[in-house]
C-alpha positions as CSV (number, residue, x, y, z in Angstrom):
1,X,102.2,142.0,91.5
2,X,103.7,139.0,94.3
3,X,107.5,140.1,95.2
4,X,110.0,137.3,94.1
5,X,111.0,135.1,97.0
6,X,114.7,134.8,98.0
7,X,116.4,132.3,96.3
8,X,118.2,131.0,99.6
9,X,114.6,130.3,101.3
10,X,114.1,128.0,98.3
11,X,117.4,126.6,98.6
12,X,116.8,125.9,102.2
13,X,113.2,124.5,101.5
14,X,114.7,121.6,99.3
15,X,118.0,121.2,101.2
16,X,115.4,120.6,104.2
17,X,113.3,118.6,102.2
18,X,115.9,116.2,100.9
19,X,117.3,115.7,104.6
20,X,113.9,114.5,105.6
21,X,114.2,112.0,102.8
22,X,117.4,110.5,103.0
23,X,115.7,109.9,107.1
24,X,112.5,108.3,105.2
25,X,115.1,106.0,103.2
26,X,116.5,104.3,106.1
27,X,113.0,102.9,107.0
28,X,111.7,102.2,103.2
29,X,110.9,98.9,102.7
30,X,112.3,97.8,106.5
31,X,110.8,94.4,107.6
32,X,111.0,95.8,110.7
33,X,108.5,99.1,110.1
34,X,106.3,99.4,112.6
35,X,102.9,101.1,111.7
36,X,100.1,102.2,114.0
37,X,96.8,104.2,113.4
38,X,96.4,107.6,114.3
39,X,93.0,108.9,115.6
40,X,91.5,109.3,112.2
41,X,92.2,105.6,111.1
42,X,94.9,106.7,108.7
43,X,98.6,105.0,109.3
44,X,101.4,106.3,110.6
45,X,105.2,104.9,111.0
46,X,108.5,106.2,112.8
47,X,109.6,107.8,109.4
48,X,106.8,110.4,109.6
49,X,106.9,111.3,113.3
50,X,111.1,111.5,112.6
51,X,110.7,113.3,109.5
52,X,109.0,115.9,110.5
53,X,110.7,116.2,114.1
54,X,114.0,116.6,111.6
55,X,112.5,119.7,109.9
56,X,111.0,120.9,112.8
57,X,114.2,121.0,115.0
58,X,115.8,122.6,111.8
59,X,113.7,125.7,111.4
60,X,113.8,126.3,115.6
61,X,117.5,127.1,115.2
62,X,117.1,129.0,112.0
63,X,114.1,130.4,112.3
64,X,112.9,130.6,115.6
65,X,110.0,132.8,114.6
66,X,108.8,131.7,111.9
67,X,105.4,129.1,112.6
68,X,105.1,125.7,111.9
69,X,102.4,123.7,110.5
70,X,102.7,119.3,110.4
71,X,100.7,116.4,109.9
72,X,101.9,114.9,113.4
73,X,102.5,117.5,115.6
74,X,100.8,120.7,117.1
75,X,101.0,123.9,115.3
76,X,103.5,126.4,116.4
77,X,102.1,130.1,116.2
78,X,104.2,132.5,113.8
79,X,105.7,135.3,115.0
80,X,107.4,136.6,111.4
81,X,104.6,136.6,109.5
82,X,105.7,133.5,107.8
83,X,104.9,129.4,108.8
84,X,106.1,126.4,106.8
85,X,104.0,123.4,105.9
86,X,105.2,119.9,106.4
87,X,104.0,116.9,105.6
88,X,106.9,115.0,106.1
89,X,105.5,111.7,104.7
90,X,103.1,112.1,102.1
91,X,101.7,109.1,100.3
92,X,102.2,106.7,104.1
93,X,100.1,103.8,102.5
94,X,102.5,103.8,99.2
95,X,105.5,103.9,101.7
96,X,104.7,100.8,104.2
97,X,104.1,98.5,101.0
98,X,107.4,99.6,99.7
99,X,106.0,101.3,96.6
100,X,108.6,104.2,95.6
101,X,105.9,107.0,95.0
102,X,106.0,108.3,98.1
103,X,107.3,112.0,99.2
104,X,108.4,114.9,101.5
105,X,106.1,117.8,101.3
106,X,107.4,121.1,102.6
107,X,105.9,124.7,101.7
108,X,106.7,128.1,103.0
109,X,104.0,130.4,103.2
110,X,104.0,134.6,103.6
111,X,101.9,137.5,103.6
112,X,101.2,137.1,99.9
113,X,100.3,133.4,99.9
114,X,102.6,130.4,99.4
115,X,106.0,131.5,98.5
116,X,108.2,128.1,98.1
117,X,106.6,124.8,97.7
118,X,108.7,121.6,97.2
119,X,108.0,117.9,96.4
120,X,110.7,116.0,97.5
121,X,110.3,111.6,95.8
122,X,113.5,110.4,97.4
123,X,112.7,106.9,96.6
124,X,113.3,108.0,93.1
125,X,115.7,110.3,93.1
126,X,113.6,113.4,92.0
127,X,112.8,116.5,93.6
128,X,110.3,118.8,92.1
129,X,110.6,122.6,93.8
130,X,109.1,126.6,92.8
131,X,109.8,129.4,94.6
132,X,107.4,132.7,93.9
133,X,109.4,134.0,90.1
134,X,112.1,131.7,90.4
135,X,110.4,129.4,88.1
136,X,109.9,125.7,88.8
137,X,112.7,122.9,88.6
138,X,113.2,119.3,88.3
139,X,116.8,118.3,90.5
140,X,118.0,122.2,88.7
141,X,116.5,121.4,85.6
142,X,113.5,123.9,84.6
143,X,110.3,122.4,84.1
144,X,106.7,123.0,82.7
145,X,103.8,121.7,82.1
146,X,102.3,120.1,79.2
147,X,100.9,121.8,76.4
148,X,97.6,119.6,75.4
149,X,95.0,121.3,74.6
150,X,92.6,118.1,73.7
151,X,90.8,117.3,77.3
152,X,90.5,113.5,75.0
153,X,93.6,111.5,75.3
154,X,95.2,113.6,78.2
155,X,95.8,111.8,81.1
156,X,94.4,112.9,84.8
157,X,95.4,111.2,88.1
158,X,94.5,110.8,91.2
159,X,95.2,109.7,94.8
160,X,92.5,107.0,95.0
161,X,88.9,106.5,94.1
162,X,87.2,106.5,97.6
163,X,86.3,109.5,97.7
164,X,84.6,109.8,94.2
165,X,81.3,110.0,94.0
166,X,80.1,107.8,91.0
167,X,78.3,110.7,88.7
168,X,81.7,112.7,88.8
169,X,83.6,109.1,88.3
170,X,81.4,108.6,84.8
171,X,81.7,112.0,83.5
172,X,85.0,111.4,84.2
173,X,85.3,107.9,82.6
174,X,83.1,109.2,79.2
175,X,85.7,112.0,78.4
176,X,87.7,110.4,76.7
177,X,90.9,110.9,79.2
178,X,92.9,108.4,80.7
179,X,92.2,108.2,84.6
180,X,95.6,106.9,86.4
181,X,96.3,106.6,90.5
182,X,99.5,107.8,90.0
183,X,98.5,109.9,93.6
184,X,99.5,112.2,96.1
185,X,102.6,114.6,95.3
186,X,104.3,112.5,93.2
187,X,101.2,113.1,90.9
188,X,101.3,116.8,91.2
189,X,104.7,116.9,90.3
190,X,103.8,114.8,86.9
191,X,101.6,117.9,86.0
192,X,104.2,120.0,87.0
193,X,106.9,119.0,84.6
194,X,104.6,117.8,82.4
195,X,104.3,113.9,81.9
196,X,100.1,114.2,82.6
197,X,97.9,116.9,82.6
198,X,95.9,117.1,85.6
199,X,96.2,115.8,88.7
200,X,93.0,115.6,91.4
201,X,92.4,114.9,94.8
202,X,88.5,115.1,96.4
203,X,89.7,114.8,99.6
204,X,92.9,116.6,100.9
205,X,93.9,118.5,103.8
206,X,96.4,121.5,103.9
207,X,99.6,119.5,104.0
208,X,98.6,117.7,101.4
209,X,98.3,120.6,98.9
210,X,100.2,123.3,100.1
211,X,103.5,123.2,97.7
212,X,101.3,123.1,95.2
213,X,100.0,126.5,93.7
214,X,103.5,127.4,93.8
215,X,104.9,124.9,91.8
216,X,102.2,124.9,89.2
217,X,102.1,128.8,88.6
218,X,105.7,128.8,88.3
219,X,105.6,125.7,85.7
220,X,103.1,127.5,84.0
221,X,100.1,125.6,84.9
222,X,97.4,126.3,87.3
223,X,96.2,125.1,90.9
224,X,92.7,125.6,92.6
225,X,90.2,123.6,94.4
226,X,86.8,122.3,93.0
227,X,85.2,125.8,93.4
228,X,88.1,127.5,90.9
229,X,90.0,129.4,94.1
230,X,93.4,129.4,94.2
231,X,94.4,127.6,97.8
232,X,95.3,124.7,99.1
233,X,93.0,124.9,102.6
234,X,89.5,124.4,101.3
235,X,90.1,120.3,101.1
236,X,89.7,119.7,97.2
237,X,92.4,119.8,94.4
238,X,93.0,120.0,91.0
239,X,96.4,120.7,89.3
240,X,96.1,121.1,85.4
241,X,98.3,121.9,82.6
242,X,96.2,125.5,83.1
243,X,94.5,124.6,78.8
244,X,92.4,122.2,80.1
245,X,91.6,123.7,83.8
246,X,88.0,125.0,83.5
247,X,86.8,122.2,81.4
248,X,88.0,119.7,84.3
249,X,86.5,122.0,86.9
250,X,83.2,122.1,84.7
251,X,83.6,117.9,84.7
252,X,84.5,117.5,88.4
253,X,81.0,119.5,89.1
254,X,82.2,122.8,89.5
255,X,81.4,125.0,92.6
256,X,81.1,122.5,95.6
């Protein structure tokens, strides 16, 4: 059985994750913001790169040997046997056209998997955080998932449709469920405290996902990718209510 994490490394987590927030604020909905492209075509603004230089900075004093994994920066080798995960923007398209469902990623991983995982939506005031048997929270409030059992009439979401192939977009559309873009972390944490019931992404790198198996095991739901394994590095996820996760894996195509 996975030990329980400390409760101050979860308390640090969020406490982190809301600093890098309150940064992200001072930029929302600037008409100054200045975006540029990044290598890969995606968009990136000051609020990332000084997001994430905030955390960064933060765990070299605390924890100078812990390693470091970001969206914008070079990884830092671990020298604890433990690295956090940062993506200290997540949702950058949402954020330069001022739409509030942005958020701060930040996960803390150990020798047994992801410990802490928190989904920080400063734009609205909510911050969704687990740490390994703590349970899961809502701004201190305990949270789970929702308790549908009926795959028609439950509602999944997603970060876009690009990446959907059109066969796994009509199985999808025929099921009778109610297919939202309610995307990025701000959907996972809808599964989490239970306002939808799964929660998808085709296409998603580590950053993206790594709070996540966290927070839904300790909401009492259930995160894997599109093959049914529970990690957030093979690039597909789904997020479920946990009733309704192998019926959405069996839709979705199953093993990739």
């Amino acid at each position: 059985m996975a030990s329980r994490v400390d409760p101050e490394l979860l308390d640090e987590a969020v406490t982190l994750a809301r600093r890098a927030g309150e940064l992200t604020l001072q930029h929302f909905r600037s008409a100054d913001l200045r975006v540029t492209e990044k290598g890969d075509g995606t968009p990136v603004t000051v609020a990332d790169r000084d997001a994430e230089r905030l955390i960064r900075r933060d765990l070299a004093g605390r924890h100078p040997g812990d390693g470091v994994v970001g969206e914008e920066e070079d990884e830092k080798p671990s020298t604890s046997g433990r690295r956090w995960i940062i993506d200290p923007l997540d949702g950058t398209k949402a954020f330069i056209r001022g739409v509030p469902l942005y958020a701060n990623l930040l996960a803390v991983e150990d020798e047994e998997g992801i410990a802490v995982g928190v989904i920080n939506l400063p734009a609205l005031g909510e911050t969704v955080y687990a740490g390994r048997g703590l349970g899961c929270f809502n701004n201190g409030i305990p949270v789970s998932v929702s308790r549908r059992t009926a795959l028609e009439g439950s509602y999944l979401s997603t970060s876009g449709l690009d990446d959907w192939d059109e066969a796994t977009l009509r199985r999808v559309n025929r099921s009778g469920l109610h297919l939202r873009t309610w995307g990025d972390g701000y959907g996972y944490a809808l599964v989490a405290t239970g306002r939808i019931e799964a929660m998808v992404d085709p296409v998603a790198a580590l950053h993206d996902l790594a709070p996540m198996p966290v927070i839904l095991a300790e909401a009492e739901g259930r995160f894997t990718d599109w093959s049914g394994r529970c990690t957030p590095a093979s690039g597909t996820g789904l997020a479920t209510n946990g009733a309704l996760h192998d019926r959405l894996l069996e839709l979705l195509g199953g093993p990739q």
